[in-house]
C-alpha positions in Angstrom: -32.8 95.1 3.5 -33.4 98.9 3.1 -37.2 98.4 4.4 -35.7 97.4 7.6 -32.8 100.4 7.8 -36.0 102.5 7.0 -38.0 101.2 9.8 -35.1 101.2 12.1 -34.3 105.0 11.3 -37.4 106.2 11.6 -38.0 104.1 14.9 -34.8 105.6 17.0 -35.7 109.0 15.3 -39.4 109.1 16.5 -37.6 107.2 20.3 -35.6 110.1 20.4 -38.0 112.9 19.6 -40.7 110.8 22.1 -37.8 111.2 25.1 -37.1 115.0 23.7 -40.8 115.0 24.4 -40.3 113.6 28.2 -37.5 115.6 28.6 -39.6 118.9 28.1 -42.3 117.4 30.7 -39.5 116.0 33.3 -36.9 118.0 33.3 -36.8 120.7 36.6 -35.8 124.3 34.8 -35.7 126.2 31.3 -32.1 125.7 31.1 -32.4 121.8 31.2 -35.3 121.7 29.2 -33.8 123.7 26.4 -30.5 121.3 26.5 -32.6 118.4 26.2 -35.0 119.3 23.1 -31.8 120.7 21.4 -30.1 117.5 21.5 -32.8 115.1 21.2 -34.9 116.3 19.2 -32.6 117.6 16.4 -31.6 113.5 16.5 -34.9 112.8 16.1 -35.4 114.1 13.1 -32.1 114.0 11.3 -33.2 110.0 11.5 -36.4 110.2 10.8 -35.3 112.7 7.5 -32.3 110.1 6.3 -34.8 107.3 6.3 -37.2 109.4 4.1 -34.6 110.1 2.1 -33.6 106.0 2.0 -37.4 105.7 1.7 -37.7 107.6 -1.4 -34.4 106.8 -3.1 -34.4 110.2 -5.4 -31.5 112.8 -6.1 -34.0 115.6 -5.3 -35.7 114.3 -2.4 -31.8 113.0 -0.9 -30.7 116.8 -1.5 -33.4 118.5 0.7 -33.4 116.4 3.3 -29.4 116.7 3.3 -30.3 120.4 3.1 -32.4 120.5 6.1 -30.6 118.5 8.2 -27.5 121.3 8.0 -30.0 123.9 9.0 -31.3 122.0 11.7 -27.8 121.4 12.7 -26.8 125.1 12.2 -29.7 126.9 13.8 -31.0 124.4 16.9 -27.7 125.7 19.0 -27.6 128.7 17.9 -31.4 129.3 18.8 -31.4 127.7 22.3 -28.1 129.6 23.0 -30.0 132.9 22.2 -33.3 131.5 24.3 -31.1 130.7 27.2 -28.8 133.7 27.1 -32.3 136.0 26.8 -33.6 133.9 29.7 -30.2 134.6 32.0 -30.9 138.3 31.5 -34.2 138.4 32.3 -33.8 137.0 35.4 -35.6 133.5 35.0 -34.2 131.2 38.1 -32.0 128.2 37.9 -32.9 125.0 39.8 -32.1 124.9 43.1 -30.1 122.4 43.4 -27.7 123.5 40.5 -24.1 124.2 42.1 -22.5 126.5 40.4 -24.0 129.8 38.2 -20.9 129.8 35.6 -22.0 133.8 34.5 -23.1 135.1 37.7 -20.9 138.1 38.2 -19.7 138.2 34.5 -21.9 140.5 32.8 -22.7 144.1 33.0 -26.5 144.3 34.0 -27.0 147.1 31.2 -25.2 146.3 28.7 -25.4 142.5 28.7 -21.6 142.6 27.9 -19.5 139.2 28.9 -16.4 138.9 30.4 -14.2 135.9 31.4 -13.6 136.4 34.8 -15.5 139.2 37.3 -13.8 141.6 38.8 -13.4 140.1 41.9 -11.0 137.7 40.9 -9.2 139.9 38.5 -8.1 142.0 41.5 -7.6 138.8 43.4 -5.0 137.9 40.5 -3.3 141.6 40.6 -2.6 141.4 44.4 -0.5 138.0 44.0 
């Protein structure tokens, strides 16, 4: 029974890294592409690290793998945010068919401050 949890772990975790994979190839723009491998791929191997772990069926080798799937989970966001947010700033173009740039007008050029709302429709919101 656990030889075929194993295999169907490690089978949807090496499916989803393989379309994290495609997704890298397919998708049109950084933004995209970084949203897919963050997703998929940190799927991928939190499966494919549970069934080593059901594989292997030690304390030791159950605590690492529990280990590295929190830092996986704590540092894939957090990188991709920082990868996109560097990629916003220096000027690397959406696709061109996306509809709406949710920051555009919301930071200060310089500083790279944020701000909820631009200026333009905090004045809009004083006048009423």
């Amino acid at each position: 029974m656990t030889e075929i949890l194993i295999v169907i772990l490690s089978t949807a975790g090496a499916l989803f890294i393989f379309l994290a994979a495609i997704g890298v190839v397919r998708m049109p723009d950084l933004y995209l592409r970084i949203s897919v491998t963050t997703k998929a791929a940190t799927l991928g191997i939190g499966l494919i690290l549970i069934a080593a772990a059901i594989y292997f069926n030690e304390l030791s080798v159950t605590s690492r793998v529990l280990a590295i799937i929190l830092f996986m989970l704590l540092t894939a966001p957090v990188g991709a945010h920082m990868i996109g947010r560097a990629s916003y700033f220096t000027g690397v173009n959406l696709w061109k068919k996306s509809v709406t740039d949710d920051l555009e007008g919301k930071y200060h050029p310089k500083s790279h401050a944020l701000a909820s709302e631009n200026k333009e429709e905090t004045e809009t919101k004083k006048k009423v």
